[in-house]
C-alpha positions, 0 to 999 in steps of 0.5 A: 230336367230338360222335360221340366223346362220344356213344359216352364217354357211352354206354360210361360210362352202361353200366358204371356200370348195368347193364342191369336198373337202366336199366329201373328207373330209367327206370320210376322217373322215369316214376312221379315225372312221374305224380306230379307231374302229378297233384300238379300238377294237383291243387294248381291245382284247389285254389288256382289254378281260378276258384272263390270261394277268396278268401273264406277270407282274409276272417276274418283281414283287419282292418276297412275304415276310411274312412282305410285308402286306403293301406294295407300288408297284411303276411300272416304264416302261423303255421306249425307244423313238419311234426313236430308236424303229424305227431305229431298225425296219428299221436295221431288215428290212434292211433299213439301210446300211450295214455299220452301222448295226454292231454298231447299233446291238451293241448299241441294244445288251447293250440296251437289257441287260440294260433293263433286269437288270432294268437300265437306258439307256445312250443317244447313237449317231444316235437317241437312246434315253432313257426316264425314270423319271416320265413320265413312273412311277406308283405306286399301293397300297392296300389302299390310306393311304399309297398313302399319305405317299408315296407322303409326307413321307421322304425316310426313312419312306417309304423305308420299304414299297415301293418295285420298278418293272422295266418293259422294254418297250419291255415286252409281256405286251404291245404286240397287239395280232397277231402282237405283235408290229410295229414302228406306234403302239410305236409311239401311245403307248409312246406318245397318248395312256401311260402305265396307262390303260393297267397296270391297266388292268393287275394288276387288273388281278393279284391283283384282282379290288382292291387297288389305281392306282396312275399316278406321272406325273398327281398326279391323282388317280384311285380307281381301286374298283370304277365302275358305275356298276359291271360287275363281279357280272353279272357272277354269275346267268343269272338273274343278267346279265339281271339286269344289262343290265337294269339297264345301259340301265336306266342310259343311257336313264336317262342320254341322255335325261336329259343333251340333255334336260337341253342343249335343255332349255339353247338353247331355252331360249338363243335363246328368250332372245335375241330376246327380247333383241334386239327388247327393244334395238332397240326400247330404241335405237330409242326413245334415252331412256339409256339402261344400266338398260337393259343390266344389267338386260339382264346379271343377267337374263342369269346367272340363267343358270350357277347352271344348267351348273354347277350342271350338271357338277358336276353330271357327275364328280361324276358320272364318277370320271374322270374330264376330261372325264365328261367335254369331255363328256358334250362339245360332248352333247353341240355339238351334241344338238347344231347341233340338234336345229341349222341345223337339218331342213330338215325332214330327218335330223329330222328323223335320226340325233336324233337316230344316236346321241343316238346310239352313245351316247349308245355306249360309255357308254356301253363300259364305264359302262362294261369295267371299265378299258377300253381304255374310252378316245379312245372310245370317240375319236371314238364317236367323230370322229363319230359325226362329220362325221355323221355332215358333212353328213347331210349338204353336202347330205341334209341340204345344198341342201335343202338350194340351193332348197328353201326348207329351208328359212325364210318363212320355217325354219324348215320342217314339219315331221310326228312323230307317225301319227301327223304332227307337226308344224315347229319350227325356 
């Protein structure tokens, strides 16, 4: 069955493209995962690695009082759309003409000062825009009670506790290192990347990784304490750095090999029950025998899978307390193990897709176990952006060949490959 589909896919792959395209696709996806490990690695350099990043929210808080115990701390970034930052750029640069540099240097001068003393912006002529409501707005408290009080209290009873911080979008808090800021970088800071993960990441530098982080627009809250592990405990002794190195290495293992195992069985299974379906089908087909009785009983035999799905579903939302994330998660396991019992065939796939997968596998939760205010969702994308060019290597180099040569075909469904001195017999 999955031979079938194998070949299905192979055949379509390659009338859709040709073979000049394969390449270039395969190189450009190469390009986009460089990319996005350097923008990766660039972003955790500048918000993520202990440096006194936290020190940049100071000017914006509101004075300490003596009564300020409890108190809520709503963040509300003054963003200006990437229009205006271009338009800007461009005026500094001297791409725009002479004649309107005059008023567009007016119209930035009363933006400025705006922003300093936390207002909002009018709608200027020419592209100047200003975005202020929910989309940018955060609030911080040291317990989640008073989160609760903040969303379902009137005015009057929070008024004593909630204190509001405008922070202009042209704060050093959302500078990259080396180059502070570029017109692409606010284009993917205000519409892709948002403000949450980096001013979690400065007030846990200010506050300590305490208190809950509450984004408005999504009603979704962070528990800054949270974390699969803690890495601020590894600091203490040499001893404890080792230990919890592994302990992610036995959370990782435990977690690799128990989602590829369950989405392994659930393949399998698949694939024998619907080989036996189809040969009952046809035989009842050919004897005029009614098979309604054996649909049904092929339905209910199926849905024994779905407290497996769930069940491991679940396990990854308490696990990575980010729902989206854990379903990203277990649909990029479903690819890659798809991938793995579908067009894996050729002895070399066999020999370093597997190990490739675990690698990136290995990587994303490092990173995630580490940093727990990490820029998670880009390391996904690069894991993958990743995954599908390591996929399209494979069938362009080995398994599409390997088709056209007669290596791989009914009589041969899978290569034989050595695995620790053994030859193991082929599988479809």
């Amino acid at each position: 069955v999955y031979l079938r589909m194998h070949m299905q896919i192979t055949n379509w792959f390659q009338r859709v493209t040709s073979v000049k395209h394969r390449h270039a696709l395969e190189v450009a996806t190469f390009v986009v995962v460089a990319h996005l490990f350097v923008l990766l690695a660039w972003m955790h350099v500048s918000f993520v690695s202990p440096k006194d990043h936290g020190a940049c929210l100071q000017p914006y808080m509101p004075a300490a009082n003596a009564s300020d115990a409890l108190q809520v701390l709503r963040i509300q970034v003054n963003a200006v759309l990437p229009s205006c930052a271009w338009l800007l750029w461009r005026l500094t640069r001297g791409g725009i003409a002479r004649s309107y540099r005059t008023r567009w240097k007016t119209s930035a001068s009363i933006m400025i000062s705006r922003i300093a003393h936390g207002s909002d912006l009018p709608i200027f002529n020419g592209g100047l825009t200003w975005v202020h409501g929910h989309k940018t707005s955060f609030v911080y408290a040291e317990h989640q009670g008073l989160l609760s009080l903040f969303e379902h209290g009137d005015n009057a009873s929070t008024a004593e506790i909630l204190r509001t911080v405008y922070v202009p979008h042209s704060s050093s808090c959302f500078d990259l290192v080396f180059v502070h800021r570029f017109p692409l970088w606010e284009v993917f800071l205000t519409y892709v990347l948002g403000y949450d993960t980096i001013l979690m990441n400065h007030l846990s530098k200010l506050y300590g990784r305490r208190g809950f982080f509450y984004r408005e627009s999504m009603k979704v809250v962070r528990d800054m304490g949270y974390g699969v592990f803690s890495p601020l405990d590894s600091r203490s002794s040499w001893l404890m750095f080792i230990a919890l190195k592994f302990k992610m290495l036995h959370t990782i293992l435990f977690l690799f090999f128990i989602m590829t195992a369950l989405v392994a069985f659930v393949l399998m299974e698949t694939q024998k029950r619907m080989i036996t379906f189809t040969g009952l089908f046809q035989n009842r087909t050919q004897l005029q025998i009614p098979f309604s009785n054996l649909v049904l009983a092929y339905f209910a035999q199926s849905l024994m899978f779905v407290p497996v799905l769930v069940g491991m579903l679940f396990f990854l939302f308490e696990l990575y307390k980010d729902h989206f994330l854990a379903f990203c998660m277990m649909s990029l396991i479903w690819v890659g193990e798809s991938f793995s019992i579908i067009s894996v065939r050729t002895r070399t796939s066999q020999l370093f897709f597997p190990p490739l997968f675990f690698c990136a596998f290995t990587f994303f939760h490092v990173y995630h176990f580490s940093f727990p205010f990490g820029f998670s969702y880009v390391a996904l994308c690069c894991i993958g952006m990743l995954l599908a060019q390591v996929m399209l290597f494979f069938w362009n180099c080995v398994e599409i060949p390997a088709l056209h040569r007669g290596e791989i075909s009914v009589q041969t469904p899978r290569e034989r490959h050595v695995f620790w001195g053994q030859v193991s017999q082929p599988a479809g």
